[in-house]
Backbone as CSV, one residue per row, in Angstrom:
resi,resn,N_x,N_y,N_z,CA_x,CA_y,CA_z,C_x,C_y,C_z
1,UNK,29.797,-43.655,-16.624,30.724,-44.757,-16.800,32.158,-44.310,-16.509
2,UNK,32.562,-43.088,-17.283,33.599,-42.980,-16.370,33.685,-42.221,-14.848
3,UNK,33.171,-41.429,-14.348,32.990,-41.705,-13.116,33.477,-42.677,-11.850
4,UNK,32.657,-44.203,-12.967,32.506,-44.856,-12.359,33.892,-45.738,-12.315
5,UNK,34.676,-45.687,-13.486,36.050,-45.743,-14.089,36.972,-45.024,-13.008
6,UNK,36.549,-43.980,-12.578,37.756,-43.136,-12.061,37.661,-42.808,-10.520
7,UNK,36.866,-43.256,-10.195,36.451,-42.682,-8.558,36.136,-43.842,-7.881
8,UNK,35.807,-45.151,-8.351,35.489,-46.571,-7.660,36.558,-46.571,-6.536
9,UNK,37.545,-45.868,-6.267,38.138,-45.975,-5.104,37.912,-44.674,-3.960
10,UNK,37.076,-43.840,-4.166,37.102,-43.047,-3.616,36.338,-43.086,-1.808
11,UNK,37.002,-42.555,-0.873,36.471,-43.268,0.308,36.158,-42.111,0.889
12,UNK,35.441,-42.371,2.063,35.161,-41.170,3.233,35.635,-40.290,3.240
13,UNK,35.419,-39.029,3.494,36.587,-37.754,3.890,36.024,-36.303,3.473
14,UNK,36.416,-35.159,4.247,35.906,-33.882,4.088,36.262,-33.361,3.028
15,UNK,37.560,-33.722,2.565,38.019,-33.296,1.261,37.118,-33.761,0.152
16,UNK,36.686,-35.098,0.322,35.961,-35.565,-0.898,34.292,-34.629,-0.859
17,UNK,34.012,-34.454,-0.025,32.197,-33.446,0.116,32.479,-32.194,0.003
18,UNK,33.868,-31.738,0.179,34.520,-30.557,-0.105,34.403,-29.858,-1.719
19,UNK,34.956,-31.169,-2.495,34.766,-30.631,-3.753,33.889,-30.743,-4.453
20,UNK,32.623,-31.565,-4.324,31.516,-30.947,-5.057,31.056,-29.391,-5.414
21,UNK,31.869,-28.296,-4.123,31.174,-26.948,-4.892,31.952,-26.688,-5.944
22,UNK,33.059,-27.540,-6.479,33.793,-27.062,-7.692,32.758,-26.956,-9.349
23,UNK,32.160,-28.465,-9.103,30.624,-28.621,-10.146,29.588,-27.707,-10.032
24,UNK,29.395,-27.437,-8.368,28.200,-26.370,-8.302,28.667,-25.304,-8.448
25,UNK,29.685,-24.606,-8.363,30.125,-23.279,-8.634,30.500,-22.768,-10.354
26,UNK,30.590,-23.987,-10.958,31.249,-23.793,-11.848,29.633,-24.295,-13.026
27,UNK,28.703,-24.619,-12.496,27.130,-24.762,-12.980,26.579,-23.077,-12.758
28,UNK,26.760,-22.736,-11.344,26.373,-21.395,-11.567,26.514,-20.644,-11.854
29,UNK,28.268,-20.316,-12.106,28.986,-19.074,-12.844,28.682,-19.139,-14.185
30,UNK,27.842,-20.542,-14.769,27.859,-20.358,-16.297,26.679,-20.422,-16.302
31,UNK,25.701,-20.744,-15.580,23.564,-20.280,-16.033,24.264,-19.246,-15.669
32,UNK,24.773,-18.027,-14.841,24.351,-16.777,-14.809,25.021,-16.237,-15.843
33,UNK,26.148,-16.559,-16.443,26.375,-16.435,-17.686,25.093,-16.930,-18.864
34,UNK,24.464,-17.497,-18.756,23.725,-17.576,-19.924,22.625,-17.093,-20.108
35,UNK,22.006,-16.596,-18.293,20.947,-15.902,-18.245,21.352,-15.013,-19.109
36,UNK,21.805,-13.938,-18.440,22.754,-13.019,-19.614,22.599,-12.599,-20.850
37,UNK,23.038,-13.962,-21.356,23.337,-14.006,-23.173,21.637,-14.230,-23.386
38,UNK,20.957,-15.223,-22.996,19.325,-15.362,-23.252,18.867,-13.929,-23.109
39,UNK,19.104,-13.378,-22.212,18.473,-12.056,-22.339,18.803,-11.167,-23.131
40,UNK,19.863,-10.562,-22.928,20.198,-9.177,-23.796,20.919,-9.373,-25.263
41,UNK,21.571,-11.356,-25.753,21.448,-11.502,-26.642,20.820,-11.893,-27.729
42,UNK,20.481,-13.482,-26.953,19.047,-13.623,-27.648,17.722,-13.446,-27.520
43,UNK,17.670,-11.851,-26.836,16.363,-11.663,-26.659,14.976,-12.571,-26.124
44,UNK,15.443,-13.109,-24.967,14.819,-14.312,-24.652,13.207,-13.603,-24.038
45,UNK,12.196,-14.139,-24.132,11.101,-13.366,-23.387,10.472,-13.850,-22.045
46,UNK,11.280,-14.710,-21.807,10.901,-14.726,-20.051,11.675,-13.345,-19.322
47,UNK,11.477,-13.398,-18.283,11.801,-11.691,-17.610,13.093,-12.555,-16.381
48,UNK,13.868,-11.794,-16.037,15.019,-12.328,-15.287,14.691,-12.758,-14.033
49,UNK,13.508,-12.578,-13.495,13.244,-13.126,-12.444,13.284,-14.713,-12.582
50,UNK,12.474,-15.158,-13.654,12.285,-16.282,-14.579,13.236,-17.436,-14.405
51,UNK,14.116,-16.465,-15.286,15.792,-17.061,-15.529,16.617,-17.034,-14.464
52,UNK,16.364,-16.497,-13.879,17.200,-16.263,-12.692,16.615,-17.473,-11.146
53,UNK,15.029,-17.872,-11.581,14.897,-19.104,-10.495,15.094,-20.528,-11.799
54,UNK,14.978,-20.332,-12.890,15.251,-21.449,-13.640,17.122,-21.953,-13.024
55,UNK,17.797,-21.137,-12.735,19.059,-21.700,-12.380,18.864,-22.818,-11.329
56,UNK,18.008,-22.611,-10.306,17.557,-23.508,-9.811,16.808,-24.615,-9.575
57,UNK,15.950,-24.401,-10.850,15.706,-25.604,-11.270,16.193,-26.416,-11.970
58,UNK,17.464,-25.869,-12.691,17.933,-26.260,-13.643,17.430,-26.040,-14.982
59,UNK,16.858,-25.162,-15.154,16.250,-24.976,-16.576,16.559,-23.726,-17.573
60,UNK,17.229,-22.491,-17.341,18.227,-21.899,-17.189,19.078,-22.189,-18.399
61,UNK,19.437,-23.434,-18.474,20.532,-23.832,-19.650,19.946,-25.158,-19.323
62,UNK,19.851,-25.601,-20.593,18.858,-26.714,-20.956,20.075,-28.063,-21.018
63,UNK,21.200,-27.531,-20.433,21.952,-28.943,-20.668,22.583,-29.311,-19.450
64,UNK,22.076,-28.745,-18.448,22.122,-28.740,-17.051,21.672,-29.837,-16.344
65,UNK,20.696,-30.682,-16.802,19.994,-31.808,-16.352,21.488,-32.729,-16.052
66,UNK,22.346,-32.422,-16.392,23.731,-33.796,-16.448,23.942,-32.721,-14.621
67,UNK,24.392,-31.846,-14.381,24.441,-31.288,-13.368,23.160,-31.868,-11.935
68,UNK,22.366,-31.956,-12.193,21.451,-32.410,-11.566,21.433,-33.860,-11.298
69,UNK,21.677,-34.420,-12.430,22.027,-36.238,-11.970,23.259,-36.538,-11.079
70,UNK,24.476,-35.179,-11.475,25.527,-35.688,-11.182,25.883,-35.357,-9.678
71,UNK,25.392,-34.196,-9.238,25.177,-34.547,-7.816,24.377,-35.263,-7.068
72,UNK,23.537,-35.867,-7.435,22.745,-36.963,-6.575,23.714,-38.045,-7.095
73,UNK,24.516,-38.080,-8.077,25.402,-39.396,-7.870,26.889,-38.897,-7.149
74,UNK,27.263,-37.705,-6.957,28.225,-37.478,-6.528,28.190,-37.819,-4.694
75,UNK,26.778,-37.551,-4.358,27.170,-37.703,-2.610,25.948,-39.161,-2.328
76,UNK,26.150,-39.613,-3.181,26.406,-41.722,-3.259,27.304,-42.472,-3.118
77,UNK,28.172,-42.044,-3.920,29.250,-41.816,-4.771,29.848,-42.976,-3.820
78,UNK,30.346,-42.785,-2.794,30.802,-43.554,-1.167,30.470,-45.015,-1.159
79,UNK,29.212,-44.582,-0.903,28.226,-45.850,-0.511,28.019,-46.394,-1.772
80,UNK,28.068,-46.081,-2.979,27.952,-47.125,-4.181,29.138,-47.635,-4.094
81,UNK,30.850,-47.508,-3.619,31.653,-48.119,-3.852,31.907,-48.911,-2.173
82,UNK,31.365,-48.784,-0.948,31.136,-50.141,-0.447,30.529,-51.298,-1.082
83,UNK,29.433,-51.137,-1.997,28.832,-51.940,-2.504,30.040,-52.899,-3.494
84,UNK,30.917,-52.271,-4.063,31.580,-52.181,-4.791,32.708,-53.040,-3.942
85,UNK,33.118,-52.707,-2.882,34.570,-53.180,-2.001,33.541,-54.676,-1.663
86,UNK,32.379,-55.156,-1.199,32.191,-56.283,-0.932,31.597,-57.225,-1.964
87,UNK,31.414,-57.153,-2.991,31.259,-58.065,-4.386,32.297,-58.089,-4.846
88,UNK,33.327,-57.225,-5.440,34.229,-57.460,-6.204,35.142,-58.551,-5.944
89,UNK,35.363,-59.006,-4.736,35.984,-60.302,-4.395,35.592,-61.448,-5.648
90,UNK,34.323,-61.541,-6.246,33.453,-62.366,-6.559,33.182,-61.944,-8.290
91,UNK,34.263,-62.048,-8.911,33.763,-61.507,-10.600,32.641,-61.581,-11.266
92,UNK,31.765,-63.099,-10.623,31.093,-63.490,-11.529,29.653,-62.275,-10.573
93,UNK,29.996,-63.232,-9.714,28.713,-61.858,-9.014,28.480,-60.415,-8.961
94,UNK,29.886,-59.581,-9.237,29.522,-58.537,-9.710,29.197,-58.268,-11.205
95,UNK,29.194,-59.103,-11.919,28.790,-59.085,-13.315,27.298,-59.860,-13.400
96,UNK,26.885,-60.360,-12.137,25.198,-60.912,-12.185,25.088,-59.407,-12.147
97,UNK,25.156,-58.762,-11.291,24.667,-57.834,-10.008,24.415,-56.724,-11.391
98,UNK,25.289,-56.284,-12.592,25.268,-55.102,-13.488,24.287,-55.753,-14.244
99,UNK,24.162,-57.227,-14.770,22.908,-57.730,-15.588,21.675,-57.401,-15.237
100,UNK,21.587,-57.683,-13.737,20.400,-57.384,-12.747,19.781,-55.814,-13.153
101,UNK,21.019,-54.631,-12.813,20.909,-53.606,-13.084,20.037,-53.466,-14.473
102,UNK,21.075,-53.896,-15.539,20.513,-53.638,-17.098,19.246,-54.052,-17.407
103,UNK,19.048,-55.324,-16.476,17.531,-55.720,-17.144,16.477,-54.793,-16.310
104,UNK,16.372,-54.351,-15.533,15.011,-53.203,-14.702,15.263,-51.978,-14.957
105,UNK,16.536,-51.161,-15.852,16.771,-49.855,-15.994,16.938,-49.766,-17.564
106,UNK,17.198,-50.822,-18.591,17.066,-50.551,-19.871,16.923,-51.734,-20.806
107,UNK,16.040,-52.476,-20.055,14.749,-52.948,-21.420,13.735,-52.602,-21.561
108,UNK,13.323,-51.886,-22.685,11.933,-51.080,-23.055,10.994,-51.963,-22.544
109,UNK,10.139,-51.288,-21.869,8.748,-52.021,-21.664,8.750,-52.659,-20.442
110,UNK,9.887,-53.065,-19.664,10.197,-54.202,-18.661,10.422,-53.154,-17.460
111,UNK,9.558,-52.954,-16.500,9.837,-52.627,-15.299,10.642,-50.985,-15.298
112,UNK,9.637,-50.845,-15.760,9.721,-48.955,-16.414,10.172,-48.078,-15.205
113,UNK,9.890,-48.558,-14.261,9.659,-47.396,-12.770,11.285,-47.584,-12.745
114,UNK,11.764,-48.323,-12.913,13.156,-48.008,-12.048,14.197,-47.585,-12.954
115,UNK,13.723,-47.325,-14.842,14.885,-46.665,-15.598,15.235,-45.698,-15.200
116,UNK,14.784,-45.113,-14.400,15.691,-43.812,-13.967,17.180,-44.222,-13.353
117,UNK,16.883,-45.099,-12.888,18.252,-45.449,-12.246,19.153,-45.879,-13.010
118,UNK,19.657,-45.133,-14.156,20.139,-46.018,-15.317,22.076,-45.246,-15.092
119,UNK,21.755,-44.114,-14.690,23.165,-43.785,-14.392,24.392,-44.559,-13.106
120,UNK,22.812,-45.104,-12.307,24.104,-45.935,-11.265,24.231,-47.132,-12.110
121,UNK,23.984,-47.666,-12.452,23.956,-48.863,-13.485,25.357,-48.350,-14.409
122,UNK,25.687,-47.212,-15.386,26.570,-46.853,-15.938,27.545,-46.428,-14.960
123,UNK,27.601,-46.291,-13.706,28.720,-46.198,-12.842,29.365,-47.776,-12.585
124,UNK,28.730,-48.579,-12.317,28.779,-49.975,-11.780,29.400,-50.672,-13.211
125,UNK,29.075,-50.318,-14.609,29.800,-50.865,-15.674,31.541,-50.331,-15.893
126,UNK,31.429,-48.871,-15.320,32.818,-48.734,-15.492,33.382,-48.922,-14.396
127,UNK,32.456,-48.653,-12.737,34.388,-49.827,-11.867,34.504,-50.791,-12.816
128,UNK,33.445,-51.732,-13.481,33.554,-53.368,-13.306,34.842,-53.392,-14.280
129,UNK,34.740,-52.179,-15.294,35.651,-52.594,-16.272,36.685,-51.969,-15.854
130,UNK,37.131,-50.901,-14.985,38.198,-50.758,-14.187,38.631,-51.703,-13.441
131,UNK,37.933,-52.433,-12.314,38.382,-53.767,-11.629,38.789,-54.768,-11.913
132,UNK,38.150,-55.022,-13.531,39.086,-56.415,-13.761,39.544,-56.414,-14.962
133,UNK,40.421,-54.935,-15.763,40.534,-54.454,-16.838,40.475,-54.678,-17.882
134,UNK,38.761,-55.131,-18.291,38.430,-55.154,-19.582,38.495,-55.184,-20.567
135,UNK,39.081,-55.535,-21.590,39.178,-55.208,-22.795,38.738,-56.204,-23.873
136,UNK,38.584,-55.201,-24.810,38.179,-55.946,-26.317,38.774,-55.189,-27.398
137,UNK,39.239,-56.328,-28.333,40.267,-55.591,-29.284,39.658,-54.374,-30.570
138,UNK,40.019,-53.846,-30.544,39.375,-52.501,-30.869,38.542,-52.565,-32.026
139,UNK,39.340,-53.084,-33.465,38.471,-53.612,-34.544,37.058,-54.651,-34.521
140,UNK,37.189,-55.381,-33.349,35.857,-55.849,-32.536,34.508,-55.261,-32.073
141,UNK,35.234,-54.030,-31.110,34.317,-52.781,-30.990,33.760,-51.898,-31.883
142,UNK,34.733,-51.767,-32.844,34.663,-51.075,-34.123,33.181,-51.940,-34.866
143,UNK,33.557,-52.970,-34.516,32.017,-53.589,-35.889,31.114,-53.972,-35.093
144,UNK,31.016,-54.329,-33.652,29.932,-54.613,-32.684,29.026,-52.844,-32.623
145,UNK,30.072,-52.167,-32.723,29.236,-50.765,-33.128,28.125,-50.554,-34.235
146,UNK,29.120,-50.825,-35.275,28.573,-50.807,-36.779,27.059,-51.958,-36.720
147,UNK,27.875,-52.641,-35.684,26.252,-54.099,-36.182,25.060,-53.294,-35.342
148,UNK,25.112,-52.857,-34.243,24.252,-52.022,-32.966,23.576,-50.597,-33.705
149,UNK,24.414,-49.901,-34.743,23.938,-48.784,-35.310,23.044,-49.762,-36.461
150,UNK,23.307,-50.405,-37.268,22.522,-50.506,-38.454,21.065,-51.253,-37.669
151,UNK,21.501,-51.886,-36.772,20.130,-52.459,-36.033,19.004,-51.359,-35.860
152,UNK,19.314,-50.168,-34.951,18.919,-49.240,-34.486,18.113,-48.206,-36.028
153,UNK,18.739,-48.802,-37.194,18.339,-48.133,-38.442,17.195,-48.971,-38.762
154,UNK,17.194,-50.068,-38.979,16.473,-51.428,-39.256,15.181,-51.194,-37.965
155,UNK,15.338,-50.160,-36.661,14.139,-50.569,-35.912,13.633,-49.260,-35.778
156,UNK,14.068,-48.566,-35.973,13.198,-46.944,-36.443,12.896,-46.975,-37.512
157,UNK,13.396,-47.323,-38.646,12.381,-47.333,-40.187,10.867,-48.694,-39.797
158,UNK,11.604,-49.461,-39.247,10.652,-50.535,-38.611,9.100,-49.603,-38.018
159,UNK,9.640,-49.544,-36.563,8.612,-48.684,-35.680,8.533,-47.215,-35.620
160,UNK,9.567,-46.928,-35.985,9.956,-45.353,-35.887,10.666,-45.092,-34.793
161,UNK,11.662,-44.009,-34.880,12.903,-43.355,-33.753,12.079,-43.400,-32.780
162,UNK,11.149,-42.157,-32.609,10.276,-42.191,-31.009,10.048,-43.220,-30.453
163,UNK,10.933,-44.410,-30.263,9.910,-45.230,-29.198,11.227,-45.396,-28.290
164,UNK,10.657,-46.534,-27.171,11.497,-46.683,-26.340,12.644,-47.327,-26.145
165,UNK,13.303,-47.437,-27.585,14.310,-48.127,-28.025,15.382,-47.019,-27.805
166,UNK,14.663,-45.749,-27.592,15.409,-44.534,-27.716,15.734,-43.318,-27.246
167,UNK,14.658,-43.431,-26.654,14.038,-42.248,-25.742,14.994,-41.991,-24.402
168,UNK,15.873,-43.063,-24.079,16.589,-42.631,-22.778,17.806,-43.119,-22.598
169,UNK,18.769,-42.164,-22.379,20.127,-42.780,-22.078,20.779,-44.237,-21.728
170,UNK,19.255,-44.779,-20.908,19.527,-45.748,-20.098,19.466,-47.280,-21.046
171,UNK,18.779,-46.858,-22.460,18.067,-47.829,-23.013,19.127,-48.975,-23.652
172,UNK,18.651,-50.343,-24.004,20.172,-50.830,-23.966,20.962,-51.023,-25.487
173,UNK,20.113,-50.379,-26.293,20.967,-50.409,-27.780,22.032,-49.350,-27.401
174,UNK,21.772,-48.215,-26.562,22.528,-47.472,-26.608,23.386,-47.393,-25.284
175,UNK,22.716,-47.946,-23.920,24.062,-48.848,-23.285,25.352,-49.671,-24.079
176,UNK,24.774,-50.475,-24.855,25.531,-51.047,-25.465,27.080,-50.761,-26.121
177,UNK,25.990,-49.381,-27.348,26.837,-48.448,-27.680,27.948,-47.724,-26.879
178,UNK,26.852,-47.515,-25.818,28.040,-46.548,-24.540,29.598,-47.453,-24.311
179,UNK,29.273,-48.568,-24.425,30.389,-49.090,-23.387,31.205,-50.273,-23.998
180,UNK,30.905,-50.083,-25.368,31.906,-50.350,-26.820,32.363,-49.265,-27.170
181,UNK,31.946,-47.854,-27.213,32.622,-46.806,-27.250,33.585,-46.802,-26.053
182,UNK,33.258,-46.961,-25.071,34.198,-46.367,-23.552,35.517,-47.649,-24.191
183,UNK,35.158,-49.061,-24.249,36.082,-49.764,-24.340,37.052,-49.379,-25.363
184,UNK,36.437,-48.916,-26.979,37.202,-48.516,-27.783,38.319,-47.406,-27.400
185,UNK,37.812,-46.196,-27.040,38.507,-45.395,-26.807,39.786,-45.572,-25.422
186,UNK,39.325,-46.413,-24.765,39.903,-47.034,-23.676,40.924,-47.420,-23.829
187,UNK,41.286,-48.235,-24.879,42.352,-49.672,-25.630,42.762,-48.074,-26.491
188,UNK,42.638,-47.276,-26.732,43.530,-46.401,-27.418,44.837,-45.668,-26.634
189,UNK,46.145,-46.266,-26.661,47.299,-46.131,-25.897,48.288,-45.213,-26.447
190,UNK,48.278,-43.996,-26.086,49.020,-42.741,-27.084,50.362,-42.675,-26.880
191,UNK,51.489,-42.651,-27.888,52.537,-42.875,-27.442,53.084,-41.929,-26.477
192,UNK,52.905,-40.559,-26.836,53.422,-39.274,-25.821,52.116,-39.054,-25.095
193,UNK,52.406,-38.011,-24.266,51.383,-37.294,-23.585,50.869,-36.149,-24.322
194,UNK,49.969,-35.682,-24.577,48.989,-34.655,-25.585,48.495,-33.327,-24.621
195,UNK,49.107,-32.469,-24.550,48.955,-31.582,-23.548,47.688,-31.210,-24.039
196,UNK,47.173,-30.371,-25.451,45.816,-30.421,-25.622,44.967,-30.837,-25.201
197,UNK,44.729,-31.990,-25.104,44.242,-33.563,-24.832,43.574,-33.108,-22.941
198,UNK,44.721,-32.972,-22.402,44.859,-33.063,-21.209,44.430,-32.147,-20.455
199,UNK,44.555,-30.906,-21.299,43.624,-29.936,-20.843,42.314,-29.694,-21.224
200,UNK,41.832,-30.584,-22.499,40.718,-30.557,-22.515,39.953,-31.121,-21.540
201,UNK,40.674,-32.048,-21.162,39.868,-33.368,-20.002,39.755,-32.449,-18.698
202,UNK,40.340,-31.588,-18.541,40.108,-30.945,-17.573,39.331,-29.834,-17.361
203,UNK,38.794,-29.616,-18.373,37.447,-28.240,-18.349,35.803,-28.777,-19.087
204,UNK,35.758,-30.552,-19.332,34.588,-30.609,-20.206,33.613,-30.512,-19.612
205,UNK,33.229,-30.681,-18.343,32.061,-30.016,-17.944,31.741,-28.696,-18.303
206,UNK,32.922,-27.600,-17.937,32.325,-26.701,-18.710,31.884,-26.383,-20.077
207,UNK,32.998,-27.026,-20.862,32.764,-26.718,-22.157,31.588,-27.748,-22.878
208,UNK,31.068,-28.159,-21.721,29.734,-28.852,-22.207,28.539,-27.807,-21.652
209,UNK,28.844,-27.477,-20.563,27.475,-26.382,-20.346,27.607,-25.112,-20.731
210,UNK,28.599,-24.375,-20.813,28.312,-23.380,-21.786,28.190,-23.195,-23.171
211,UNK,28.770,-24.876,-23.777,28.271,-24.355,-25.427,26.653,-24.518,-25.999
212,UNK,25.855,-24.683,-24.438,24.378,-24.307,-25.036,23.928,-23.541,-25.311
213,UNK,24.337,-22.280,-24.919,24.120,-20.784,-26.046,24.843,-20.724,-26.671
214,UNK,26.328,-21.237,-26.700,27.027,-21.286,-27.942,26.058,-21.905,-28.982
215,UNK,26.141,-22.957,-28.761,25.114,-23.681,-30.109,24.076,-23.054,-30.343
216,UNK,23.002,-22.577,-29.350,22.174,-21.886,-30.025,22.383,-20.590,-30.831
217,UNK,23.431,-19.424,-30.632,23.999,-19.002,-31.383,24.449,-19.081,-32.711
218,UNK,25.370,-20.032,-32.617,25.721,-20.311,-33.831,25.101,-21.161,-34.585
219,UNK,24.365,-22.162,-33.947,23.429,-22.873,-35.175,22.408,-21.917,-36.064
220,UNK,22.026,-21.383,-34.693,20.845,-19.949,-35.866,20.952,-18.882,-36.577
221,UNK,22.695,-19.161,-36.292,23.498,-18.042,-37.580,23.603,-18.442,-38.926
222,UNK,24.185,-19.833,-38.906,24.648,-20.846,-40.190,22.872,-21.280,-40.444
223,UNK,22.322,-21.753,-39.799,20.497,-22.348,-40.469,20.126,-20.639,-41.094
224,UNK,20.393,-19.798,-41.163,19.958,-18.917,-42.203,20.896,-19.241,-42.976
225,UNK,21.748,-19.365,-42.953,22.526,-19.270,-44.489,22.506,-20.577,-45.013
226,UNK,22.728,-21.705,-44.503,21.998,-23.494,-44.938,20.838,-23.841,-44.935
227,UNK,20.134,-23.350,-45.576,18.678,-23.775,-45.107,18.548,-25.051,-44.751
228,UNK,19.004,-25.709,-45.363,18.727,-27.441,-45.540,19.757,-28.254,-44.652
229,UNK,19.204,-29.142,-44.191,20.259,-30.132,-43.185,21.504,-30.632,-44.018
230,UNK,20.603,-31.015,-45.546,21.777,-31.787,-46.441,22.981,-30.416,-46.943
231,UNK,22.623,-29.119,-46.522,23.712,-28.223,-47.010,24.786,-28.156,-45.767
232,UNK,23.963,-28.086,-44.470,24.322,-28.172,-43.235,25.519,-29.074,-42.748
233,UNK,25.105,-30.402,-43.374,25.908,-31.811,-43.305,27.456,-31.197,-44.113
234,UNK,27.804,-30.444,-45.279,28.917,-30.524,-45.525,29.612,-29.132,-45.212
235,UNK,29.443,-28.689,-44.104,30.200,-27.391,-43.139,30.157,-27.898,-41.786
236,UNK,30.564,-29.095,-41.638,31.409,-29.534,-40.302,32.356,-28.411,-39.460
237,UNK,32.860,-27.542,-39.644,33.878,-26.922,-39.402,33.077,-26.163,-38.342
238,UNK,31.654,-26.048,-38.729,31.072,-25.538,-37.567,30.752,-25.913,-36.133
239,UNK,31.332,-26.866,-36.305,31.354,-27.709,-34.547,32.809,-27.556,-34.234
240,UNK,33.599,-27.045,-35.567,35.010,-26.560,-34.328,35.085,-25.373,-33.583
241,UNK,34.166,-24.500,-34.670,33.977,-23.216,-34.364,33.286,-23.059,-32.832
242,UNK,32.078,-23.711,-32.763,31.135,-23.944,-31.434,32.134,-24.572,-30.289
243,UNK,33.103,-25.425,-30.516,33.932,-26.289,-29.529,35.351,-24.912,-28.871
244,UNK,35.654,-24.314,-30.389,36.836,-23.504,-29.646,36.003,-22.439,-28.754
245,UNK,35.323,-21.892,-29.243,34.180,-20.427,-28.428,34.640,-21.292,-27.113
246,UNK,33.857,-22.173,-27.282,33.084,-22.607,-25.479,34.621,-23.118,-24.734
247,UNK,35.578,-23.621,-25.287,36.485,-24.156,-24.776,37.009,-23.010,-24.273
248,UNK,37.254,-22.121,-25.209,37.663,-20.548,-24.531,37.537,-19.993,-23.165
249,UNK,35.953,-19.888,-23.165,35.295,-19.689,-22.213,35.127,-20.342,-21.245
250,UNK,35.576,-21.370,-21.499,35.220,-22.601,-20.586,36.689,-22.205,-19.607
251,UNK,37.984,-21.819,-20.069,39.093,-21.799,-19.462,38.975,-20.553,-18.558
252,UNK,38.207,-19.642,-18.869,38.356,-18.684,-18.018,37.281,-18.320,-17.430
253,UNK,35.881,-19.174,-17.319,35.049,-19.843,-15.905,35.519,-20.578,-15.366
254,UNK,36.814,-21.683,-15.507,37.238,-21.752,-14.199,38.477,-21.483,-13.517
255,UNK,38.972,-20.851,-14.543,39.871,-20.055,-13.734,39.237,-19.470,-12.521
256,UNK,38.373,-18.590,-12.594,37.387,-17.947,-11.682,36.834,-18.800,-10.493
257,UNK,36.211,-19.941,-11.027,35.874,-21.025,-10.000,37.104,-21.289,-9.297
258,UNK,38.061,-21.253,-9.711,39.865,-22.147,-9.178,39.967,-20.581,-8.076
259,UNK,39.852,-19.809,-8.363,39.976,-18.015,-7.444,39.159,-18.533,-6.074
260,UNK,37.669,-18.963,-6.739,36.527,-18.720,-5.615,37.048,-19.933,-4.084
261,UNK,37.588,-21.187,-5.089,37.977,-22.299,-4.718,38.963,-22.143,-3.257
262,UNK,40.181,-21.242,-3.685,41.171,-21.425,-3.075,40.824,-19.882,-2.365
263,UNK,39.907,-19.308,-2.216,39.434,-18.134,-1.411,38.851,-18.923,-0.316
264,UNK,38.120,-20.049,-0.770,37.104,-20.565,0.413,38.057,-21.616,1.564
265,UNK,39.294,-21.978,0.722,39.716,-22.959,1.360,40.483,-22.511,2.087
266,UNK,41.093,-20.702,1.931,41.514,-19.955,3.056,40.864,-19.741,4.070
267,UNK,39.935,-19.594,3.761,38.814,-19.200,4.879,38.669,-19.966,6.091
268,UNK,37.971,-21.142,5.169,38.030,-22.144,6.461,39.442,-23.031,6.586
269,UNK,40.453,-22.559,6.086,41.659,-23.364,6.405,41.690,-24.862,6.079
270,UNK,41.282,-25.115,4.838,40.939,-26.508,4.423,42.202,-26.729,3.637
């Protein structure tokens, strides 16, 4: 969704196919970082040959699958926003066209084969709400949330969590969710600029794929000493701990990627 928020204008050009190796370089400098840590820290028992073709499958670091969607949506990316330059004339029709989407990619039970396609569907919700700038007043979002979560409580004690109310990103209690969250946070207008802020936005891919050995790390440090989830629940502090590590690290994988970056673009004079 944002993606789809931030790039709906993006057009033809070498520069734009150019920077995808910034994602792929910066996916591989951190599985081979984690091969690494799986091995000689957490004693992992596959053998490095293993780990070392799991990078390519993506399996390597188990939170890599977002890497894998995101380049098959990255060199679309184009051609989903022609689609995009000839509806948008037409509000109402590009808002059939995302219904269309929602109903064959996330209603349980309804035309199952094509939920996979649930991420172009979340690209196509945020141009729409970039194109004709969206909004809903925040305390709105705030309880359309609250009503969508207690539902979601009311239908797992019902049927139970495992079903297909749940099972996939794409599904639409939690579409829903997605894009009352995006709006909420959206309508949030900061008076200064937050340099923190700003640099976080600029490394979360990484600091999303490397804190999967972070977390596994540190969760299996603190679950010996919490046994219990309900002891677990009141040492929050441990997701700052897991967030600064990886953010750390996260700044100086790409620094490295930003080296490899502007090595290659000497090269070929790009």
């Amino acid at each position: 969704m944002v993606t789809g928020y931030l790039m709906n204008k993006k057009v033809v050009g070498k520069k734009y196919y150019f920077n995808i190796i910034i994602p792929i370089l910066t996916y591989l400098y951190i599985s081979f970082l984690c091969l690494l840590i799986r091995k000689y820290v957490l004693c992992d028992q596959k053998d490095i040959k293993d780990l070392l073709l799991g990078i390519f499958t993506f399996e390597t670091n188990a939170y890599s699958w977002y890497v894998n969607m995101y380049i098959g949506l990255y060199l679309i990316i184009l051609f989903l926003n022609m689609i995009i330059e000839k509806i948008k004339i037409n509000k109402n029709l590009f808002f059939y066209f995302i219904c269309i989407l929602t109903l064959i990619t996330s209603i349980p039970k309804f035309l199952n084969y094509w939920a996979i396609l649930y991420p172009i569907n979340y690209y196509f919700i945020g141009a729409y709400i970039k194109e004709y700038h969206i909004n809903i007043k925040k305390c709105k979002c705030f309880i359309f949330i609250i009503i969508i979560i207690f539902a979601e409580v009311l239908i797992s004690k019902r049927i139970g969590f495992n079903t297909s109310f749940f099972n996939n990103y794409g599904m639409i209690l939690i579409l829903m969710k997605s894009v009352l969250l995006f709006l909420l946070l959206n309508s949030i207008k900061l008076k200064k600029d937050i340099s923190i802020l700003k640099e976080i936005s600029n490394h979360t891919l990484s600091i999303y794929l490397i804190s999967y050995v972070i977390d596994t790390i540190i969760y299996s440090f603190f679950n010996n000493i919490f046994l219990t989830y309900e002891q677990r629940f009141f040492h929050l502090y441990i997701i700052l701990i897991i967030f600064a590590i990886s953010f750390i690290l996260a700044l100086t994988i790409d620094w490295v990627v930003n080296c490899t970056i502007n090595k290659i673009e000497v090269i070929f004079r790009l």
